[in-house]
TIDREN-126460 format. One line per field, with one value per residue (C-alpha): residue number from 1; chain; x, y, z; residue in one letter. Coordinates in Angstrom, 2 decimals, padded with zeros to 5 digits, m for minus. Layout:
<drenkes>
num = NUM_... $
chaine = A_... $
x = X_... $
y = Y_... $
z = Z_... $
residu = A_... $
</drenkes>
This chain:
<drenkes>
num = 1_2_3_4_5_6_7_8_9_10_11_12_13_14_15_16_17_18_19_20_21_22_23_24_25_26_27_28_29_30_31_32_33_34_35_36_37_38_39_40_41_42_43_44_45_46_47_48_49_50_51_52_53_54_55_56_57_58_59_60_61_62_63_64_65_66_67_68_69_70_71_72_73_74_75_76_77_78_79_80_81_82_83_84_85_86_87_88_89_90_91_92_93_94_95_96_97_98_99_100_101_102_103_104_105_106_107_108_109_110_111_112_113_114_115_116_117_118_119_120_121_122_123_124_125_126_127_128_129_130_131_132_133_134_135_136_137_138_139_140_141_142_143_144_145_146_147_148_149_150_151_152_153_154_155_156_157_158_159_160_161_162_163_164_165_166_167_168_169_170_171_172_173_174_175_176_177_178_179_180_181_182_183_184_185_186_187_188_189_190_191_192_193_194_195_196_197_198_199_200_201_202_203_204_205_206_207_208_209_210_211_212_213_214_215_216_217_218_219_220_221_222_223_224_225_226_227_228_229_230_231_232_233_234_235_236_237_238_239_240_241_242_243_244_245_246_247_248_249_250_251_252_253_254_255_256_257_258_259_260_261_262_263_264_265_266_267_268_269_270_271_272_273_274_275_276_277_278_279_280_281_282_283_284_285_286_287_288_289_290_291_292_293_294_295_296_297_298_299_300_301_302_303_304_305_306_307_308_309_310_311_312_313_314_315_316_317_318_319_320_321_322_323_324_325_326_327_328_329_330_331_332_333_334_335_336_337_338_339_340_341_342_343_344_345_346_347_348_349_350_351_352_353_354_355_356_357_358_359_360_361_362_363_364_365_366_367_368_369_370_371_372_373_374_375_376_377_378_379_380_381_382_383_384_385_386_387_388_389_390_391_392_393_394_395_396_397_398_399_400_401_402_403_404_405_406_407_408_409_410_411_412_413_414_415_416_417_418_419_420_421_422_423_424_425_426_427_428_429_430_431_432_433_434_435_436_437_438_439_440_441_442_443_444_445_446_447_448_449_450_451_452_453_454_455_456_457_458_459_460_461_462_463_464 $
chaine = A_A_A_A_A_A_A_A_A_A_A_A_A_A_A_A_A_A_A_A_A_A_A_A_A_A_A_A_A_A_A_A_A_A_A_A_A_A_A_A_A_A_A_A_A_A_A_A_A_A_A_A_A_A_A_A_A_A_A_A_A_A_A_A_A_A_A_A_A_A_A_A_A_A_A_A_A_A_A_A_A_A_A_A_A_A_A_A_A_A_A_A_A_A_A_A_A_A_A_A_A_A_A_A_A_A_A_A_A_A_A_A_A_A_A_A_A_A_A_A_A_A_A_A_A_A_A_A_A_A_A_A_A_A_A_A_A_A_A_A_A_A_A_A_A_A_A_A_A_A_A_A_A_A_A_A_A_A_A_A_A_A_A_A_A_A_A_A_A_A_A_A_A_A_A_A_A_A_A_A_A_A_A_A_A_A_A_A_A_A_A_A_A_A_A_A_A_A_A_A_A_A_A_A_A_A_A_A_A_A_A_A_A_A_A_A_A_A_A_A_A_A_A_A_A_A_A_A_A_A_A_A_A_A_A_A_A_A_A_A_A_A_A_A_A_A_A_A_A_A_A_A_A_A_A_A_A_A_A_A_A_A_A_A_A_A_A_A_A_A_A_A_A_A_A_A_A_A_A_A_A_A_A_A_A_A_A_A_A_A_A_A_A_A_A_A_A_A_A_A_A_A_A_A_A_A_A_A_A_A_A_A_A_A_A_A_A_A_A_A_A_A_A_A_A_A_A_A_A_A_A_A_A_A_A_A_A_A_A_A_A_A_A_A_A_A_A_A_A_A_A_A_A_A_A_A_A_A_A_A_A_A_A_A_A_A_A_A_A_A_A_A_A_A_A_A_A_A_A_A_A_A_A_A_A_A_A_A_A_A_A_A_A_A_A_A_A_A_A_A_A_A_A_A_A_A_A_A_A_A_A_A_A_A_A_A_A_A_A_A_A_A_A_A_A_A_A_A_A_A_A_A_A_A_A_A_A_A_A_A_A_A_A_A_A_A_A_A_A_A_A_A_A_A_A_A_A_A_A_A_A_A_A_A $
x = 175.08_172.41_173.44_174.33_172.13_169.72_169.31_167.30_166.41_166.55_168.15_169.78_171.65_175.27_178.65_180.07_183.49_186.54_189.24_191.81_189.83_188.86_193.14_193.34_190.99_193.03_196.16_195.41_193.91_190.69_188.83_185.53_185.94_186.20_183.30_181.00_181.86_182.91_186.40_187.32_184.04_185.47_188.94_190.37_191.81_191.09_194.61_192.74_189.46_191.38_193.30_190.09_188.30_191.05_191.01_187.15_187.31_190.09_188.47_184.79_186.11_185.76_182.06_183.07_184.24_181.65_178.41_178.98_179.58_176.66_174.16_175.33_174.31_170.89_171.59_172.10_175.17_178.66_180.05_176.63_176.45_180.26_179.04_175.92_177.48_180.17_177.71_175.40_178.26_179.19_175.64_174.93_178.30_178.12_174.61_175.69_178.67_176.97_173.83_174.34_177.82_178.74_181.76_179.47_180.01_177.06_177.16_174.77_174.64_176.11_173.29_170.39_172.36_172.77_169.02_168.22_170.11_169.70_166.40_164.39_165.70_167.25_164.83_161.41_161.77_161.18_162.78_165.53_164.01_160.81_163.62_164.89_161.36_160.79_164.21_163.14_159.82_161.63_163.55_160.81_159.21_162.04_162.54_159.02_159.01_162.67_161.02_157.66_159.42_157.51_161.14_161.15_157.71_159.41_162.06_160.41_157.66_160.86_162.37_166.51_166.54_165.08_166.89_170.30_169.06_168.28_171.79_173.71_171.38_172.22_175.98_175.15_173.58_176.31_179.40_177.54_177.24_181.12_181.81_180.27_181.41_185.26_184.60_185.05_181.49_180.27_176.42_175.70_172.61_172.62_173.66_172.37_176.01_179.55_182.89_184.12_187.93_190.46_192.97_191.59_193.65_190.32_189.50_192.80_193.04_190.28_191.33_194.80_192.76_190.46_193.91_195.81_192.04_192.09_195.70_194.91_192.10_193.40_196.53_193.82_194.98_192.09_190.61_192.14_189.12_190.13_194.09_193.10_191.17_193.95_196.65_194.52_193.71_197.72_198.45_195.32_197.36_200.78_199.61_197.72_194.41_192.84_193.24_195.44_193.25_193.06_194.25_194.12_192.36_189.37_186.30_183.28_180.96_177.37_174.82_171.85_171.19_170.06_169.22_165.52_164.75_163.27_160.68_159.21_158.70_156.82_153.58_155.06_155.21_151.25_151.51_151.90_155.14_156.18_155.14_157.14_160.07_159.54_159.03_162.01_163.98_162.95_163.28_166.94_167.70_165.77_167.78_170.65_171.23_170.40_172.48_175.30_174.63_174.49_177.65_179.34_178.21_179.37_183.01_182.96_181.61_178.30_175.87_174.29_172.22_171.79_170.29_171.98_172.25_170.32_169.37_166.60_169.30_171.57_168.31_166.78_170.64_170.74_167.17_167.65_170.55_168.44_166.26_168.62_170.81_167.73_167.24_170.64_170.92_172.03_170.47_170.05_172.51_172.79_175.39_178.38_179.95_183.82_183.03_184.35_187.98_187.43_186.26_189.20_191.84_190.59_187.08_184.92_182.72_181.34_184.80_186.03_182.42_183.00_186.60_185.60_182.47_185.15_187.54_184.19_183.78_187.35_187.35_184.85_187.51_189.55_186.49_189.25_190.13_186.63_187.64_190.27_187.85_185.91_184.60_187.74_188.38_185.20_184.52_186.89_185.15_181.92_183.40_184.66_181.77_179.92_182.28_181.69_177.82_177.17_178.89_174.78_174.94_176.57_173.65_171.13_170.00_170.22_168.66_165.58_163.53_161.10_163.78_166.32_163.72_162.73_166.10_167.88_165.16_165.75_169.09_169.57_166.28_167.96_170.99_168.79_166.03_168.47_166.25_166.35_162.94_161.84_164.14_162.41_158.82_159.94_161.22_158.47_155.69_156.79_158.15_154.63_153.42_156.44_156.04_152.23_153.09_155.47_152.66_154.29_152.01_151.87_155.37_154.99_154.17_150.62_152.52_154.52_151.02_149.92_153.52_152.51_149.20_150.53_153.45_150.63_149.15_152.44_153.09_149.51_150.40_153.33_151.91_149.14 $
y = 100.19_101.73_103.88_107.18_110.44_110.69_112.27_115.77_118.00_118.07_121.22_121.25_123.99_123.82_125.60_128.35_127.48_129.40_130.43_128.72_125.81_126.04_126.21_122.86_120.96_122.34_121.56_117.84_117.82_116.63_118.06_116.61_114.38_117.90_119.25_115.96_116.12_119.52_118.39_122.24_123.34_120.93_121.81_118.54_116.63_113.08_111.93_112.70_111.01_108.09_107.54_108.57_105.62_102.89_104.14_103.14_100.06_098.48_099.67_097.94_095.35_092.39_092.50_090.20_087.63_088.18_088.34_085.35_083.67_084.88_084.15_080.73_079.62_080.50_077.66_080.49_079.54_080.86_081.87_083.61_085.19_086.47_087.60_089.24_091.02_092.92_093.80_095.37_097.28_098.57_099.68_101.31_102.75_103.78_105.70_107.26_109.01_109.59_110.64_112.61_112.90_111.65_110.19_107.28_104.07_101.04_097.21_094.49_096.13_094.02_093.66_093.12_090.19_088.72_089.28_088.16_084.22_083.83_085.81_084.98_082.17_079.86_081.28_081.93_079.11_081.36_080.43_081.82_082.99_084.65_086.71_088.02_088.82_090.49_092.73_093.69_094.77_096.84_098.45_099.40_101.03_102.96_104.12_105.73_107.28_108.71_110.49_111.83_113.05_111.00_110.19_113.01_112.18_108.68_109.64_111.76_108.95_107.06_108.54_109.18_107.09_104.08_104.87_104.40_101.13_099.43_100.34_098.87_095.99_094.94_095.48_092.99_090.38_089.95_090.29_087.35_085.38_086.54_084.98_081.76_081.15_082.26_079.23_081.93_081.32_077.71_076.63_074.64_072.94_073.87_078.08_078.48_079.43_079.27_080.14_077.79_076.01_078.70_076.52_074.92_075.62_076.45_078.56_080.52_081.37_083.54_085.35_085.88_087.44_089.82_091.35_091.79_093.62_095.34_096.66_097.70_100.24_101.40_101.98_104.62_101.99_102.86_099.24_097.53_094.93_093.74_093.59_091.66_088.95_088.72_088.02_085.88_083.68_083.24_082.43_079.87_078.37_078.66_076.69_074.02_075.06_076.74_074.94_076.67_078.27_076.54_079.59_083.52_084.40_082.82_083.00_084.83_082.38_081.98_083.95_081.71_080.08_082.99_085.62_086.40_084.71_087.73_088.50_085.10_084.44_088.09_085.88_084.20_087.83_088.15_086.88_088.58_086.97_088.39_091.96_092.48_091.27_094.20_095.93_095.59_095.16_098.96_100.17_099.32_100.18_103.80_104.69_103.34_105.19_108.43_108.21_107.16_109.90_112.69_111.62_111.80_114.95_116.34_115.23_116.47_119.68_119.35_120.58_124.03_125.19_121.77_119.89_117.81_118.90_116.20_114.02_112.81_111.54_109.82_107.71_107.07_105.59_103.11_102.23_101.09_099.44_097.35_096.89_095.64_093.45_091.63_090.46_089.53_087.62_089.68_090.82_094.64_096.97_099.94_103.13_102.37_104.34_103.09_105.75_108.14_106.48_107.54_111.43_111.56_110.74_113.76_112.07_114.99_114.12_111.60_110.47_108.30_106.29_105.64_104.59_102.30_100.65_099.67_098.22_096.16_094.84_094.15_092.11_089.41_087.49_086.83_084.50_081.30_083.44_082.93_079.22_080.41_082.70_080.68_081.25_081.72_084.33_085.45_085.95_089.08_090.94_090.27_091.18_094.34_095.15_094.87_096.97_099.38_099.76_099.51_103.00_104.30_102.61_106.51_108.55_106.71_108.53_105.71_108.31_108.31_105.32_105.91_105.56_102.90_100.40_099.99_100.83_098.23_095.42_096.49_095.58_093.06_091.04_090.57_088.59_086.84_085.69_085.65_088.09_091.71_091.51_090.92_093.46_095.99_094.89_094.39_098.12_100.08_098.05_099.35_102.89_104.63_102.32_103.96_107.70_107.06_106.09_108.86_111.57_112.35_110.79_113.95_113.64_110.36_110.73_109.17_106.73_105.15_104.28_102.63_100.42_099.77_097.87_096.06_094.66_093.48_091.96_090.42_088.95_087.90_085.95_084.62_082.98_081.18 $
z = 127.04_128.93_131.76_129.52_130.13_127.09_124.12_123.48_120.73_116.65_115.95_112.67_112.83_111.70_112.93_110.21_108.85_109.72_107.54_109.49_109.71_105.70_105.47_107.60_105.06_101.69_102.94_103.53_099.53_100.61_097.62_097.11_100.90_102.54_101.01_101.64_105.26_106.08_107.50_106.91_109.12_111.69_111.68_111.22_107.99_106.56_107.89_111.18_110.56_109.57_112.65_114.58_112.17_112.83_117.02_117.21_115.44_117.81_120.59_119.55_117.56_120.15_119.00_116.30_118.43_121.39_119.73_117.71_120.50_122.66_119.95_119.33_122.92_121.25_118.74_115.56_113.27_114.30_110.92_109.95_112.84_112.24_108.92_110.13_113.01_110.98_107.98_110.65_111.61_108.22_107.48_110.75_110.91_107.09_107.82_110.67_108.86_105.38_106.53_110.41_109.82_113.47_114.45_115.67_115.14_115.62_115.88_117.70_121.32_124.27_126.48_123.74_122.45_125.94_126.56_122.66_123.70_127.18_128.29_125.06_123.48_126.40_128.97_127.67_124.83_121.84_119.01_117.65_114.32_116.07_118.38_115.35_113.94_117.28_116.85_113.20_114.73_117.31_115.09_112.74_115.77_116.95_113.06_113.90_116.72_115.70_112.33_114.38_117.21_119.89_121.14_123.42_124.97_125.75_127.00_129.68_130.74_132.15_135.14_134.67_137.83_136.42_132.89_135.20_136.87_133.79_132.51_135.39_135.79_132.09_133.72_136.67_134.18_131.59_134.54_136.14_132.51_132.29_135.55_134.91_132.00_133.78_136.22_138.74_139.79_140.05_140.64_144.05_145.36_148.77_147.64_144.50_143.33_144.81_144.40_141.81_141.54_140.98_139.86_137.17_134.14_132.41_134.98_135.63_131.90_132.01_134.85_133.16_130.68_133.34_134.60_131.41_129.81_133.78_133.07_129.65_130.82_133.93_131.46_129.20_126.47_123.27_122.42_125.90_125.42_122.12_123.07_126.09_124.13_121.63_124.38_126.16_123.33_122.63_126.02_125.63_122.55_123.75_126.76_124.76_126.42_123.07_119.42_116.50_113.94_110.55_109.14_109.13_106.25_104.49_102.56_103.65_105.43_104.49_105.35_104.35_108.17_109.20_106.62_106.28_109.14_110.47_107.58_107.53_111.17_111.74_111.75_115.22_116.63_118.34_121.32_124.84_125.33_122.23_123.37_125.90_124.41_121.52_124.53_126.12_122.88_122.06_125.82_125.96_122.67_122.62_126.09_124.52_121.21_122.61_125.78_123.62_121.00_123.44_125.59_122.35_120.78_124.18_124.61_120.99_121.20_119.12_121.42_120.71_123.60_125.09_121.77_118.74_115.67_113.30_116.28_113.88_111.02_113.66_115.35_111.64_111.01_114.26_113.31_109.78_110.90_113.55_110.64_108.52_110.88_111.79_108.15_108.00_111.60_114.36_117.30_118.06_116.18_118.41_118.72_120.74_123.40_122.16_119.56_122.06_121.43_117.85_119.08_121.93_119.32_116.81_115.02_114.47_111.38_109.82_107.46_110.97_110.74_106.96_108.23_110.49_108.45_106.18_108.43_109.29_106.06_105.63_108.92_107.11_105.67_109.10_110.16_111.13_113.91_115.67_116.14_118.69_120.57_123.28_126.27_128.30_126.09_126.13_129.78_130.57_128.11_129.63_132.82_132.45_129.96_133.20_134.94_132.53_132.50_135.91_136.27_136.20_139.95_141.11_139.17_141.07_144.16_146.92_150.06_148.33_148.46_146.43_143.65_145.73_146.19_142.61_141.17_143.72_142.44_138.84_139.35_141.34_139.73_136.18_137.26_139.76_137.67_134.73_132.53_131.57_130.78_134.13_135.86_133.72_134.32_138.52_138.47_136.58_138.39_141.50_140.80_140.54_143.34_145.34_144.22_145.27_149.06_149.10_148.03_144.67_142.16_140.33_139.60_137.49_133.84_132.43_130.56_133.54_135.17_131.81_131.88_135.77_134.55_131.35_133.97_136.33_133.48_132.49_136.20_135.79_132.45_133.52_137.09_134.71 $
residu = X_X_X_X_X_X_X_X_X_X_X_X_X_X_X_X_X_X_X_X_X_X_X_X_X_X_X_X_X_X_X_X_X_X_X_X_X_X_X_X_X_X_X_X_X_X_X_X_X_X_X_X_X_X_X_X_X_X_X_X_X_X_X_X_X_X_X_X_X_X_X_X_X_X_X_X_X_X_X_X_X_X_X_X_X_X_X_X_X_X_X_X_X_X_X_X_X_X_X_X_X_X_X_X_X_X_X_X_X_X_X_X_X_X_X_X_X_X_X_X_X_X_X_X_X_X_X_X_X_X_X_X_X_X_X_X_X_X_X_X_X_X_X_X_X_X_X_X_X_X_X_X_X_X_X_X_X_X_X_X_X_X_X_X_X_X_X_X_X_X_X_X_X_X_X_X_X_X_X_X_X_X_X_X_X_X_X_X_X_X_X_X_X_X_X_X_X_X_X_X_X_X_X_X_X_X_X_X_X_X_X_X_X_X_X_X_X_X_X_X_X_X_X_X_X_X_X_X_X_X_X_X_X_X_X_X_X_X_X_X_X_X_X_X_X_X_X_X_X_X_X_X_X_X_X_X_X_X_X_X_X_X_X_X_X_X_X_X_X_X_X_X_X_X_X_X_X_X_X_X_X_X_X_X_X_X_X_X_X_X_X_X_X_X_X_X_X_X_X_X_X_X_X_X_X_X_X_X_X_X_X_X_X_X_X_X_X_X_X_X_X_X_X_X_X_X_X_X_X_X_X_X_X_X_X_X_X_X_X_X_X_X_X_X_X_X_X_X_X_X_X_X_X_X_X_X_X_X_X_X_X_X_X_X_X_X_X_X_X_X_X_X_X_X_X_X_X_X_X_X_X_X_X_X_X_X_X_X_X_X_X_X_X_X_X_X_X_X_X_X_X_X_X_X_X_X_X_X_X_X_X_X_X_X_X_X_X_X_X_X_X_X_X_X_X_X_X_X_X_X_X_X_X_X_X_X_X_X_X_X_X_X_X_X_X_X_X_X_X_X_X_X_X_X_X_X_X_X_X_X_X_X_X_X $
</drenkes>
């Protein structure tokens, strides 16, 4: 999710521990787990962590079902997509809590995989292999600039305004691929799309499913995404519209259709097309990770003076873990903002992250429960995933054009054209242009005007 402010700083410093704090840790027994992550320093207790572990991985654990699903639209295997998806999440997460000791926990972004099948794959024709060649890339990048510290020049090329756009534009794009596949929306010749036929059993299930996620969240229910896609898919086999699973637990699925993919189709990578689909890959997820990381260091209390402690560590964790989920056959792995469910139920080192990458692993052997996942189950996640990013929309400021106009094309150009990669390229083509007619082309850093020619030249490329 992209519509989070951003990450600055790499203090390291770290908070002194108190005595009563040092008391909490002894009297859970922690022993050597309270001296590898400081639980005394924190003032919390592995009991806590654990809960805090178990909170975060309800509350992101639809991933397992979603992504598969996205990615096999792309034409990538289900079950080694499954098994890809959660062994991203176990390394990220895993990094995240040995190495920055965040409560943080990572898997393959919503968003990134939506733009990995449907913009890349299904739209521009790339094959599926070559996207994942293209995520490794991006992630090898981002590993960079996150150990040289060329992060925070980045970060302040792209205007907050445009950072917000971008993150409810991703919103607008999968909410319309959640409504589609919902039968809620229908395509038409004469309209380009219409309302579709509400009471089609197909159709009504999902929307079952949209109010019982809806009541879940509005409820403050932790994990109200998953719980919604579980009752949905009974009432999809209680009513005979979704197939009984061949059984609850199983064998872990292959990985070989997709691992290594990556490495061997890095020769595919030079092209322009390719480019800007690093491009964009990196974009989203750079914005991404920090946004996340500093909205969660925040509600946790781990800002000093504004900055976050080991910002370098925590970037260098989601990076290797883009790295590596690439290899093994998932699109961008990325830090998620359901971490917070983790934080807001007492997660305040990096013992809830080692929690949840194990509850990851463990979840590898329920793969027969995909079968019963499909798209009607599917779709209310997408929705309110939607609902959820395009919160960026109030951040924006609307009475100034010279932000609106390129914003309001950012966003409404990806569902539109069905590609996050052109709602980018749309929005920072004409933000200097815009901040030139309004006198301000002072305020607009070097960079953005280098962006604004390599998205001519992409417009250029694509009309030939």
């Amino acid at each position: 999710m992209t519509d989070r402010p951003e990450a600055s700083g790499h203090s390291s410093t770290e908070q002194p521990e108190r005595p009563d704090q040092a008391e909490s840790g002894r009297a859970d027994g922690a022993g050597p787990i309270d001296r590898i992550f400081r639980l005394s320093a924190e003032g919390t207790t592995v009991r806590r962590e654990s809960i805090a572990g178990v909170t975060t991985f309800l509350a992101m654990a639809y991933i397992l079902f979603v992504n598969p699903t996205i990615l096999s639209d792309a034409g990538m295997d289900r079950g080694a997509v499954f098994v890809a998806t959660g062994l991203a999440a176990a390394l990220g997460t895993l990094l995240m809590g040995l190495l920055a000791r965040y409560p943080i926990a990572l898997a393959p972004g919503m968003g990134l995989n939506v733009f990995f099948a449907y913009t890349v794959v299904l739209s521009m024709g790339i094959p599926w292999q070559t996207a994942l060649a293209g995520t490794f890339v991006s992630g090898v990048l981002f590993f960079l600039l996150a150990v040289t510290g060329i992060r925070e020049m980045i970060i302040n090329a792209i205007p907050l305004q445009m950072k917000l756009a971008v993150g409810a534009g991703i919103g607008f794009f999968i909410a319309f691929i959640g409504l589609r596949a919902a039968g809620i929306i229908d395509a038409d010749p004469d309209t380009a799309v219409t309302l579709g036929n509400l009471t089609e059993a197909r159709t009504v299930l999902p929307i079952f499913g949209l109010i019982v996620t809806a009541f879940f969240l509005v409820r403050g229910m932790r994990g109200g995404v998953f719980y919604g896609m579980v009752i949905t898919a009974i009432a999809g086999m209680v009513t005979g519209l979704i197939d009984l699973p061949s059984g609850v637990v199983s064998g872990i699925p292959s990985l070989a259709p997709t691992f290594g993919e990556a490495i061997t189709s890095l020769p595919e990578l030079l092209t322009a097309q390719m480019i800007i689909v690093v491009f964009t890959m990196l974009f989203v997820d750079f914005f991404d990770t920090s946004g996340t990381l500093i909205a969660i260091a925040n509600q946790a209390g781990f800002l000093k003076d504004g900055k976050l402690p080991r910002a370098r560590r925590a970037l260098a964790s989601d990076s290797t873990a883009t790295m590596g989920g690439a290899i093994l056959g998932t699109s961008t792995t990325t830090s998620y903002i359901e971490s917070s469910a983790g934080v807001a139920a007492g997660g305040r080192t990096g013992l809830t992250s080692v929690v949840t990458s194990g509850l990851f692993l463990l979840s590898l052997f329920f793969f027969p429960l995909l079968s019963v996942v499909t798209a009607e189950v599917t779709a209310p996640a997408l929705i309110i995933v939607g609902v959820l990013m395009a919160k960026g929309l109030g951040g924006i400021e609307w009475g100034k054009l010279e932000y609106a106009i390129p914003a309001f094309v950012t966003i409404i150009a990806m569902p539109l054209t069905y590609s996050i990669a052109n709602g980018i390229a749309l929005g920072l083509f004409l933000y200097p242009l815009m901040m030139v007619f309004k006198g301000r082309w002072r305020d607009v850093h070097p960079a953005t005007y280098v962006l604004f020619f390599v998205f001519l030249a992409y417009f250029i490329w694509l009309a030939n």
